[in-house]
C-alpha positions in Angstrom: -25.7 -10.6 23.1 -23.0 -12.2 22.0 -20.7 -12.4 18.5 -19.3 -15.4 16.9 -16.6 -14.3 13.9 -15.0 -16.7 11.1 -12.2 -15.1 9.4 -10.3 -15.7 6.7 -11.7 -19.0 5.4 -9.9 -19.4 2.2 -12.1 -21.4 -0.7 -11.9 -22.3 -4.4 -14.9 -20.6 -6.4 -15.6 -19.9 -9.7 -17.0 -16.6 -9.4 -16.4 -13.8 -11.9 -17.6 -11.9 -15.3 -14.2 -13.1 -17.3 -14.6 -16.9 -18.8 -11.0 -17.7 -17.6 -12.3 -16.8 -13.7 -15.4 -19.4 -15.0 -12.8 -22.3 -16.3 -10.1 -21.8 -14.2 -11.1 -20.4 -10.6 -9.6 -19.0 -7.9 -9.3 -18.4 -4.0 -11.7 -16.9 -2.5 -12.0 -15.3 1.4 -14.8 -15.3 3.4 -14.8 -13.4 6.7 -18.3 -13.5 8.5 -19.4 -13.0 12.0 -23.0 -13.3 13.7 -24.8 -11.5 16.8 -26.5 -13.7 18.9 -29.2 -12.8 22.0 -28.1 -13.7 25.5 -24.8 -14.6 26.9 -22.7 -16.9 27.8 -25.0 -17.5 30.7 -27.7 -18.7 28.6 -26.7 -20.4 26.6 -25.4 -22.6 29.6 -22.8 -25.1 27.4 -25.4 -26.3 25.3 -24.3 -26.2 21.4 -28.4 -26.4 20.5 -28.5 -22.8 21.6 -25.7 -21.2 19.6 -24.5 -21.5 16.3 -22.1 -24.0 15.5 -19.3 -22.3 14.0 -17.5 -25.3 12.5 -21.2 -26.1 10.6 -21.2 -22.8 9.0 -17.9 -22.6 8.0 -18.7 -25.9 6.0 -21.8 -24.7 4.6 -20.4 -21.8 3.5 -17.3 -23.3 1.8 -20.1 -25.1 0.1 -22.1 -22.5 -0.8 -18.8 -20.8 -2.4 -18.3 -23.8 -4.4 -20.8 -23.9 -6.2 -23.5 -22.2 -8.4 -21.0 -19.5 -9.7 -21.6 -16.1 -10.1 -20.2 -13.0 -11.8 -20.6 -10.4 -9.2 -18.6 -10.6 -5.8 -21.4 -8.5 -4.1 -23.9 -11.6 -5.1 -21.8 -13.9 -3.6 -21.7 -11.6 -0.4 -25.4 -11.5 -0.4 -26.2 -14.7 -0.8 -23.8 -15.7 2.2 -25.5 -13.6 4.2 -29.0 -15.0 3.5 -27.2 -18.2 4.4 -26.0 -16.9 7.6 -29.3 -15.3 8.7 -31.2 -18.7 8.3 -28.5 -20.6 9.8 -28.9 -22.3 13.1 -32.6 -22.1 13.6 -33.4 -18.6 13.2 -31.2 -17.2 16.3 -29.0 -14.6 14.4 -30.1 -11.2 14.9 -27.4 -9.5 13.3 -24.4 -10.6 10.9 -22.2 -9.4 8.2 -20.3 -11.2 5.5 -17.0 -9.9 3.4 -15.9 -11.6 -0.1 -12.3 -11.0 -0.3 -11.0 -11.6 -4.0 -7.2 -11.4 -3.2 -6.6 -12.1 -7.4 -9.1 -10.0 -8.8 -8.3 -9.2 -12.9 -7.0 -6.3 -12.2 -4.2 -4.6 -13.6 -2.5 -2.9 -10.3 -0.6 -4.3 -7.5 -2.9 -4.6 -4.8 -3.7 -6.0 -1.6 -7.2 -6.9 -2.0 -10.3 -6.4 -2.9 -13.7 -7.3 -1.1 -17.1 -6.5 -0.6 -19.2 -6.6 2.5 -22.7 -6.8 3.3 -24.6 -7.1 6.5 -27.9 -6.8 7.6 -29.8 -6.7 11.6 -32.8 -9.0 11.7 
């Protein structure tokens, strides 16, 4: 098996319960990583038998774009399900974290994220 990771991609959403987070937006950060049968060995340079990692990160930034939500851990979810069926069916296991790094919260903090994952 094998793990490809994305970290840290950084997108404008619309996600939140608070109408300003609706009007105005914010960043979003996506860190998501997939397990993948076989090895380097199989998969024997050929791109058809992994998952393009470039692909996913732009259908994921898409995904984040649009069809806003108020829940963070929908979001997270419905990356994953993204993830899963992404590249033909060859993930076996993935996770997915939704980093709101200006949550409307009023604390200094660092972050705050949820993550789900899930092994086919």
């Amino acid at each position: 098996m094998y793990k490809i990771s994305i970290t840290g991609l950084k997108v404008y959403g619309y996600h939140g319960v608070f109408d300003f987070e609706r009007q105005y937006g914010q960043d979003f950060v996506i860190d998501a990583w997939v397990v993948l049968p076989g090895d380097a060995l199989t998969i024997g340079d050929d791109l058809s038998k992994t998952v393009h990692y470039g692909n996913l990160a732009d259908a994921i930034v898409e995904n984040v774009k649009h069809n806003p939500v108020d829940l963070i851990e929908t979001l997270a979810q419905r990356l994953l399900d993204l993830v899963f069926n992404f590249g033909g069916g060859v993930v076996q296991q993935a996770e997915v974290t939704v980093h709101k790094p200006n949550a409307p919260i009023p604390h200094e903090f660092e972050d705050v994220s949820v993550t789900v994952g899930a092994v086919r």
